[in-house]
C-alpha positions as CSV (number, residue, x, y, z in Angstrom):
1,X,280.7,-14.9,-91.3
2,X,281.3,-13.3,-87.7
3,X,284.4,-13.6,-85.6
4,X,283.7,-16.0,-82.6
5,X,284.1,-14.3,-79.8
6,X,287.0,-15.7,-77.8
7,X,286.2,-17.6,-74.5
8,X,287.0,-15.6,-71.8
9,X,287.8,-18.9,-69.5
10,X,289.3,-20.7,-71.8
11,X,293.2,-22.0,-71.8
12,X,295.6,-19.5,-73.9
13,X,299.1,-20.8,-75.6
14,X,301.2,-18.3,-75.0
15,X,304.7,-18.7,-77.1
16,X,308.0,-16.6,-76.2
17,X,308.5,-15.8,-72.4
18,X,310.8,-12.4,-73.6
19,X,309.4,-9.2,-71.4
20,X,306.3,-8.6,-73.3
21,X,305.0,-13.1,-73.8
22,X,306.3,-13.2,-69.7
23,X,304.1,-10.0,-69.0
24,X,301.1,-11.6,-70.7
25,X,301.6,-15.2,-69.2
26,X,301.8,-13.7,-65.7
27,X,299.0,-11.8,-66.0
28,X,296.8,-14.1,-67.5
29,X,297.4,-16.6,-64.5
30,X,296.8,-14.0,-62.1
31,X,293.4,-13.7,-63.8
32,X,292.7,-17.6,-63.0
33,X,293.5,-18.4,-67.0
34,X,295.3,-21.4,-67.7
35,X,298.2,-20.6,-69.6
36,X,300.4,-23.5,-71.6
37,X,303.7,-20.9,-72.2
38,X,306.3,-22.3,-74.9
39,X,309.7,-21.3,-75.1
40,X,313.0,-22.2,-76.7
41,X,315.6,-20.2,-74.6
42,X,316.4,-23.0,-71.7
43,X,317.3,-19.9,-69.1
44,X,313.8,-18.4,-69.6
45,X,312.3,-21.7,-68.8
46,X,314.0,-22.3,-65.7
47,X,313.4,-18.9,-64.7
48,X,309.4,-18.8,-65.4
49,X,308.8,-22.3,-64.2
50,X,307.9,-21.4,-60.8
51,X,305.6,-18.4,-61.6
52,X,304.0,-20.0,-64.8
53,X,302.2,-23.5,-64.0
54,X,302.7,-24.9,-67.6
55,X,306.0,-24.0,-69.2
56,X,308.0,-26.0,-72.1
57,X,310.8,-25.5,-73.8
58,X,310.1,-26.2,-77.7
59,X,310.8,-24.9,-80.8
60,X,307.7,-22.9,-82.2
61,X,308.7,-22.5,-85.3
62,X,308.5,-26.1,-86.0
63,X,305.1,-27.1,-86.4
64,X,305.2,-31.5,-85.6
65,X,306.6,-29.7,-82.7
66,X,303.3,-27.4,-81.8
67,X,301.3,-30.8,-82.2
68,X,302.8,-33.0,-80.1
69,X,302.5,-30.1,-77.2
70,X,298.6,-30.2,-78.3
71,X,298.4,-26.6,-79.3
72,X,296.0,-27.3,-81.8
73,X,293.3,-27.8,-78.5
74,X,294.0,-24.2,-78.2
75,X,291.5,-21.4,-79.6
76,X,293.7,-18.5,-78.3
77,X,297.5,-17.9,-78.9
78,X,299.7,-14.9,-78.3
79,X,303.0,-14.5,-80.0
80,X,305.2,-12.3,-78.4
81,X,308.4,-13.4,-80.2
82,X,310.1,-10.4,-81.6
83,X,313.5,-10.7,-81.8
84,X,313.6,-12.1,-85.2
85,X,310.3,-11.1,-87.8
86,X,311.3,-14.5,-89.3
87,X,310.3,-16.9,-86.5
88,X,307.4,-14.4,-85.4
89,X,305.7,-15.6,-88.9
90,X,307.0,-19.3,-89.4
91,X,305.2,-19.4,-85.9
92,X,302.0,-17.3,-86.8
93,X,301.8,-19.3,-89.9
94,X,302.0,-22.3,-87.7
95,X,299.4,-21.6,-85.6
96,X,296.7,-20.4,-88.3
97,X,298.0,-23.9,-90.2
98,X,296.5,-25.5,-86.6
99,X,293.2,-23.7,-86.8
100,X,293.4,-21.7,-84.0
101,X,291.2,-18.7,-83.7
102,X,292.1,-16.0,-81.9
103,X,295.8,-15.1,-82.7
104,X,297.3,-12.2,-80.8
105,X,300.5,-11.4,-82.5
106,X,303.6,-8.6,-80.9
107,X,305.2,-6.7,-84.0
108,X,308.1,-5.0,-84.2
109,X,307.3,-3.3,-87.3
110,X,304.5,-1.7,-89.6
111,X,305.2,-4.0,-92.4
112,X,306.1,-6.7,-89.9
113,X,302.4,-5.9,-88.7
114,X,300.8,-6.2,-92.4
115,X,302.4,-9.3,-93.3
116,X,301.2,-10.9,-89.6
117,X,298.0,-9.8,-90.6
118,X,297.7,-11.0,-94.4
119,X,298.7,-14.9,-92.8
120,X,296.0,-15.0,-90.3
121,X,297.0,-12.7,-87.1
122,X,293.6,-11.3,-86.4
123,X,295.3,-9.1,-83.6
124,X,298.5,-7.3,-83.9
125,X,300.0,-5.7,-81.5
126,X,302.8,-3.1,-81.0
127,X,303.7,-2.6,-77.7
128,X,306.6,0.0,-77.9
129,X,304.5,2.3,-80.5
130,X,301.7,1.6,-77.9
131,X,303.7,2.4,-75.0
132,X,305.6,5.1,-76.7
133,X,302.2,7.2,-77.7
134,X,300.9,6.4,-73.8
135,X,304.0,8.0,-72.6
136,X,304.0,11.1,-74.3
137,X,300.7,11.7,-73.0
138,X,301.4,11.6,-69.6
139,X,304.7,13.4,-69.6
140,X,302.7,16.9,-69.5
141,X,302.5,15.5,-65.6
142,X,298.3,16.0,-65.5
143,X,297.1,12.9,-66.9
144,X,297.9,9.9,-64.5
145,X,296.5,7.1,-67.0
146,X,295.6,7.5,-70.1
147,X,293.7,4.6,-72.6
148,X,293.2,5.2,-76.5
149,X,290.2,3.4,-78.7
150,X,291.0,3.0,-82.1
151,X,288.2,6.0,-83.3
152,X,290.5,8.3,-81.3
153,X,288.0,8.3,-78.6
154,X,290.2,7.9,-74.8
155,X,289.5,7.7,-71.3
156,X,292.3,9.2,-68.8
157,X,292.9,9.5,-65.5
158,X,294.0,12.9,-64.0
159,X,294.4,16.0,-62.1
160,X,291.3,18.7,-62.0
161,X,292.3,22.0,-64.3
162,X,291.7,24.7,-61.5
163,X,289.0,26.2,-63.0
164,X,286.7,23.0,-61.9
165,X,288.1,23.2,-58.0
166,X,285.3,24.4,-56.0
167,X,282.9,23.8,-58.0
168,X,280.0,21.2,-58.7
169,X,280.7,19.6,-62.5
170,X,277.7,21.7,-63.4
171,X,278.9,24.7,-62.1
172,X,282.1,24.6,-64.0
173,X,280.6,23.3,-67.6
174,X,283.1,21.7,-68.4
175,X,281.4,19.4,-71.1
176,X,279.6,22.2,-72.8
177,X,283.0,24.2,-72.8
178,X,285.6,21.2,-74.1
179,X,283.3,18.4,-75.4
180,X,284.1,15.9,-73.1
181,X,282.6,14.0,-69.8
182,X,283.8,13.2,-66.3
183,X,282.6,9.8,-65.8
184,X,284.1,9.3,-62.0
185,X,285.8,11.7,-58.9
186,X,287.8,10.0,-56.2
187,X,288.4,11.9,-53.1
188,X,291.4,10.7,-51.1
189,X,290.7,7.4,-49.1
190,X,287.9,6.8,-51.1
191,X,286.3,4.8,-54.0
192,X,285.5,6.0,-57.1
193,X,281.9,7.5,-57.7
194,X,280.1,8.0,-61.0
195,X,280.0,11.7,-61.4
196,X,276.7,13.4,-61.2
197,X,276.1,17.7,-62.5
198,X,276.2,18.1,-58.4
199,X,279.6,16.3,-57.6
200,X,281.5,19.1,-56.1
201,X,285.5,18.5,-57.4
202,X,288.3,19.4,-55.2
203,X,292.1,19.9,-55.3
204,X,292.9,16.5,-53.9
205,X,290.4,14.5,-56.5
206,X,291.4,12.9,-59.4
207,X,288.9,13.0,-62.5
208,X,288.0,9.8,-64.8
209,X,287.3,12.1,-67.9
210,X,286.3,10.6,-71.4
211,X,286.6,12.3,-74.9
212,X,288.2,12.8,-78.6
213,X,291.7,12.7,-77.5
214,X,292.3,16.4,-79.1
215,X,289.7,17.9,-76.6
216,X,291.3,15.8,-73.9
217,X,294.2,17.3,-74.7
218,X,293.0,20.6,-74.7
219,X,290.8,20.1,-71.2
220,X,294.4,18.5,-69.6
221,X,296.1,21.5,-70.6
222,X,294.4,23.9,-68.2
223,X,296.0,25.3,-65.9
């Protein structure tokens, strides 16, 4: 049977309020998403409590406690305990014991990752590995943003190579000569525009350019 797609509206339980639960919570709200944020440090709760509309300070890990809060209403959860592997599953277990759905679950480890995911985590994160791998692409100093799909297929944001500086996208063949497509330009003090074979690409422009990350790679490293 198919996943249920999660409901994009709906209210998400977000437990541990560390940098990476607090950076989810906030940016949920910010996107109009009711968020019901548990934590069990008392200083985090006094210190979220004005940001955060909904925040309680519980112990996750207990599960009578998880019910009384009503976090079996919930059909998403993210878990972004990760100082102790321990409490990350006795609360993942918890939640999957509750029926909720969608489970989006920080780990600190690979193997902390495969248990997560053989108890019900049906998303597992790892946001230094993540964060780690994003870096090192960017630290060449062309790419500006860069976004990785799990068939190694990525989107970045960057600098123009100088050999496309001057010149319409068809002019300089870029796709024909390293396999990948500039999707958007932006000219300073301007919006992005879908690229067209015509779009003439200058110094000042940043590209939107999609690909295999290896030709990316290989297209970024033009002079």
């Amino acid at each position: 049977m198919a996943e249920k797609k999660p409901d994009h509206n709906a209210p998400v339980l977000v437990i541990g309020l560390g940098r990476f639960g607090a950076s989810m919570a906030e940016q949920l709200v910010k996107q109009g998403r009711e968020v019901l944020a548990i934590e069990r440090s008392q200083e985090l709760v006094q210190k979220w409590a004005s940001t955060l509309t909904h925040v309680v300070e519980a112990d996750a890990t207990n599960i009578d406690a998880l019910r009384q809060l009503g976090a079996q209403e919930f059909t998403s959860a993210v878990v972004g305990v990760g100082t102790s592997i321990e409490s990350s599953v006795l609360i993942t277990v918890n939640l999957v014991d509750l029926g909720i759905e969608h489970l989006w679950v920080k780990a600190i480890t690979p193997s902390h990752g495969k248990i997560l995911t053989r108890i019900g985590a049906n998303h597992v994160i790892y946001p230094e590995a993540d964060a780690g791998v994003r870096a090192a692409h960017l630290v060449g100093g062309r790419m500006l943003d860069f976004i990785e799909f799990d068939d190694g297929f990525a989107i970045v944001k960057m600098y123009p190579p100088k050999e496309t500086q001057g010149f319409t996208l068809a002019e300089s063949q870029v796709r024909s000569k390293y396999g990948i497509t500039v999707v958007g330009v932006k000219s300073p003090g301007e919006d992005f525009t879908y690229a067209q074979p015509d779009t003439k690409v200058t110094r000042r422009d940043v590209l939107i350019v999609s690909g295999h990350v290896d030709l990316l790679e290989r297209f970024a490293a033009r002079p």
